[in-house]
N, C-alpha and C positions, 0 to 999 in steps of 0.2 A: 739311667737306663730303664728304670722303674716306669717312668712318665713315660719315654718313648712307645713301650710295649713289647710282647715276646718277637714280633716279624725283624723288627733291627736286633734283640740280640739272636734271632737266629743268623740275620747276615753274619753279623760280626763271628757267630762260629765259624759260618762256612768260609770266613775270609780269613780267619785265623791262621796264621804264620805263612800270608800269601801278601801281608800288607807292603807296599813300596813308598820311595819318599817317608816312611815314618807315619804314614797316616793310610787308614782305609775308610771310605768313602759307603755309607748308606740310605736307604729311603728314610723318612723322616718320623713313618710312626705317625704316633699319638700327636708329635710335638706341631705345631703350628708351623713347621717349615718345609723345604722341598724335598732338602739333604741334608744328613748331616757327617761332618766329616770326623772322624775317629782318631784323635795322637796316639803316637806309641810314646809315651814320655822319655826324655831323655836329659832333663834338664835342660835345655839350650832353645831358652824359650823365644830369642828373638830368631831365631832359626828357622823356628818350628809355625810362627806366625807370618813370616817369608813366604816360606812354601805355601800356606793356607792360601795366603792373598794372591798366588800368582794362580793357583791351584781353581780358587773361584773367578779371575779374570779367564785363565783358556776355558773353563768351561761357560764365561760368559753369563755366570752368575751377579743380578744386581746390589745383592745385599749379603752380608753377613755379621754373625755376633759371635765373640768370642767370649768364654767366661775370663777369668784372673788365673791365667793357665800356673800350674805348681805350684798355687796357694794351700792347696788341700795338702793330699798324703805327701806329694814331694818334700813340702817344708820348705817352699823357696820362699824368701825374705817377700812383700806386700812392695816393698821401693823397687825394690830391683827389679822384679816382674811386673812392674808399673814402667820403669826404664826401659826395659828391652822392648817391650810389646810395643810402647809408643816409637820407639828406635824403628823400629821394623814398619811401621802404619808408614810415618814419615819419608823413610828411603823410598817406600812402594808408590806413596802419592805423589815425589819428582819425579817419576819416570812420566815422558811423556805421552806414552803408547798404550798407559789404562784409557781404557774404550767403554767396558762393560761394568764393573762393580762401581758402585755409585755410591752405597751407605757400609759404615764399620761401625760396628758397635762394641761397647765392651760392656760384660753384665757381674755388675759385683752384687750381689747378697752379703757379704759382711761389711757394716758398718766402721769398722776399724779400717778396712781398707781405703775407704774413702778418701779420704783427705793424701793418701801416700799418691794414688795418682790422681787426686786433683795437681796435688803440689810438683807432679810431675809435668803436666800438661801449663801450666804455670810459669813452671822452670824455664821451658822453652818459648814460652810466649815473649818471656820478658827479654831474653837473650834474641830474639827476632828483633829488637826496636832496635839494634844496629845496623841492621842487614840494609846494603842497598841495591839488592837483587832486583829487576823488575818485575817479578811476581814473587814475593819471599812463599818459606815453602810452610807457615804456620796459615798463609792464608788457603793454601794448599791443602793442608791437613784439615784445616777446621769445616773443607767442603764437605769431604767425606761423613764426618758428623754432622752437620748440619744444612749442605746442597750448598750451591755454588751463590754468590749474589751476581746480581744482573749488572753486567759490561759497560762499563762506563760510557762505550761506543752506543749504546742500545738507548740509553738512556734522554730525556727531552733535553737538548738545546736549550739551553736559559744564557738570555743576552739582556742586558740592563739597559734602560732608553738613555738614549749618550743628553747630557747635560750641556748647553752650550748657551752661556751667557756675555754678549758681546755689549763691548762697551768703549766708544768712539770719544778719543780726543782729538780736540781741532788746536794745535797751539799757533798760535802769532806772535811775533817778536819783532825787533828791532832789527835784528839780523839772523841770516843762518846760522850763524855761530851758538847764536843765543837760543834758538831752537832747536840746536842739539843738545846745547846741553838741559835744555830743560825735558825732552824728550831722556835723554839718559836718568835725568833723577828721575823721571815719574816709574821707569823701569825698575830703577834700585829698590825704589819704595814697595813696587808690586810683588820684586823677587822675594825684599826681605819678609814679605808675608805670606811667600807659598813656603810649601812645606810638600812632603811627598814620605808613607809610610808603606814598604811593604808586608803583607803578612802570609808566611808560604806554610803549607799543613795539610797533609794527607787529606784528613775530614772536611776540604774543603769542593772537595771533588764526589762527597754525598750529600752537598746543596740540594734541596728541590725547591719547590716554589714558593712553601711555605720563607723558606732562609730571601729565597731571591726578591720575595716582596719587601721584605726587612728592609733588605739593601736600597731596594727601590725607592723607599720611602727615608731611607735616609739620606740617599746624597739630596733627593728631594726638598729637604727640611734643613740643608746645612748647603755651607758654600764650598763643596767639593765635588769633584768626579771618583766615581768610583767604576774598578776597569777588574772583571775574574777571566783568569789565563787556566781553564780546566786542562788543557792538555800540554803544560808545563809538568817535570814532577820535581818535587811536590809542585800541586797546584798552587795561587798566588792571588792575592786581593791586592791590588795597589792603591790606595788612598791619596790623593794629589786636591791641591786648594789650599786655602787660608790656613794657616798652623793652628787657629786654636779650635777649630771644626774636624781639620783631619787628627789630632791628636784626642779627641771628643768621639770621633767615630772610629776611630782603631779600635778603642777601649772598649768600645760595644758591638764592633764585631770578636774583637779575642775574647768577652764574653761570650756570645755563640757560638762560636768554635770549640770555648770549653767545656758550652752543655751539652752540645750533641756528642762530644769527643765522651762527656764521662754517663750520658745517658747510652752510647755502642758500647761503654765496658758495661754496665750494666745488662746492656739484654747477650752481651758476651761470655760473662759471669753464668749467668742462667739459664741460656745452653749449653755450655762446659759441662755444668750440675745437673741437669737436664740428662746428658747422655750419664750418669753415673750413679744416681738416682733420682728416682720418680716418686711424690706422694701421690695419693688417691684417698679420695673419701665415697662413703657407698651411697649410689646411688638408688634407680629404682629397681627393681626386680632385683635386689639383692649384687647389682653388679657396681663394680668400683669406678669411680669416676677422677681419670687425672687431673690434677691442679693446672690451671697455669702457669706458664714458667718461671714467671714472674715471682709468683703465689710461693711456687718450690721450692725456688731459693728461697725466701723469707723463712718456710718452714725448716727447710737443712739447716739454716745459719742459726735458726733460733734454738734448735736443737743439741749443734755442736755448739754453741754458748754457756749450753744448760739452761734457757730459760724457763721457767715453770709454765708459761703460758704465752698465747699469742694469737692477735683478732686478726680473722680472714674472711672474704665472702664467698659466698658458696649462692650463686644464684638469685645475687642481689639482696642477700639476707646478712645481717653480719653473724659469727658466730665467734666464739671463744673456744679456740682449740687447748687440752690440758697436754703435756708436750710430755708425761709421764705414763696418765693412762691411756694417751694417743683418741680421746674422746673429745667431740665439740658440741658443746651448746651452746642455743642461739640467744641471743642478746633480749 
């Protein structure tokens, strides 16, 4: 109320015991926002963050931040008000008639709270990989914090040059008898040497060109066809050809699969961490400049490690940050 300035708390006099829904609504003051809105606490914190969000959608507000509501004087538990408040973001972001509010933030200042709703937004991530909803609602959630990614419909068409190598027998024989059946063995022969593997995975359906030249260059280099079915779900690579080519190239695309699949948990991890805290180091005019997300995590995790120190770049410079007295020198 301090930062805000005396014009919000005089609102908040004049609104005093006029407030409805539990909360009353004012100009924003000092603070860097438009409005800010006022709870009457009641402990019933997934309630109370309900109404907020439906509160900022009619008024067709874009954005809003919440602090860790009942952490303070209430005394409410750091999990549970990390539960509820994520409970309530969740339900708000199935509905499919939000229109207006685009970003949720939540803003913790104590360090101990951390980790109770990282490990809550966690919680639910991981209980989402059963889901077979056609839009699950953690991808749902995570728009809000982070914007929507772009629609698979939106995206370039990638079709691989079809592979086709023909290869003419002339048999002659004695009789037609004799020429079936040696037509049948040359078959047996060919069959016993195909082979056909498929491989179905979400992550395959955020190919881009860099992946599809991969592919290109591999049935290229080996004796198989290679066929992506993007608008299967899951999507599907089928591998078909000679067995010891297509079992040669499964194996390196399920490598690829599993470095893009654990290079999206990583830039997923550091958005997560991203919305819950921010480093910054200062820049020029005495103003702070944030890390990259990347950067952030390494510093959070090196931090909740306890590690005494840790090299980062700051501008192409390396420096050595002390992870105690929060000071970096350069190398």
């Amino acid at each position: 109320m301090d930062a805000a300035g005396p014009q919000v708390a005089n609102e908040c006099a004049q609104y005093a015991g006029k407030h409805q829904s539990g909360f009353i609504t004012t100009q924003g003051g000092n603070l860097l926002c438009s409005k800010i809105i006022h709870l009457i606490t009641d402990n019933q914190v997934k309630s109370q963050v309900s109404k907020v969000l439906h509160e900022c959608e009619q008024r067709m507000y874009k954005s809003v931040a919440f602090p860790a509501i009942g952490t303070g004087q209430a005394g409410l538990s750091s999990a549970k008000v990390a539960d509820e408040m994520l409970d309530a973001i969740v339900e708000f972001a199935r509905q499919k008639s939000v229109q207006h509010l685009q970003t949720i933030k939540v803003v913790i200042f104590q360090t101990n709270m951390l980790r109770d709703f990282y490990e809550s937004m966690k919680k639910r991530e991981n209980s989402d990989s059963s889901t077979t909803e056609s839009e699950s609602w953690i991808s749902i959630f995570k728009s809000f914090f982070w914007g929507r990614k772009q629609s698979s419909e939106m995206k370039k068409s990638m079709i691989l040059e079809k592979k086709v190598n023909l290869v003419t027998f002339q048999i002659c024989g004695e009789s037609q008898e004799k020429v079936d059946a040696a037509e049948s063995w040359i078959k047996d022969l060919i069959l016993k040497e195909q082979f056909e593997n498929t491989i179905s995975d979400e992550t395959i359906e955020n190919f881009d060109e860099t992946q599809f030249a991969i592919l290109d260059d591999l049935q290229r280099r080996n004796q198989v066809t290679i066929d992506v079915f993007n608008k299967l779900s899951p999507p599907q690579i089928r591998i078909s050809g000679i067995s010891r080519d297509v079992c040669s190239v499964s194996r390196k695309v399920q490598e690829m699969v599993q470095k893009i699949k654990s290079t999206e948990e990583e830039q997923s991890k550091a958005e997560l961490l991203h919305n819950l805290v921010e480093w910054r180091y200062q820049g020029s005019n005495d103003s702070f400049v944030a890390f990259d997300k990347p950067t952030n995590m390494q510093l959070e995790s090196a931090r909740m490690d306890k590690k005494p120190t840790l090299n980062v770049r700051i501008k192409n410079k390396n420096y050595k940050v002390n992870l105690k007295t929060l000071r970096a020198t350069d190398d």
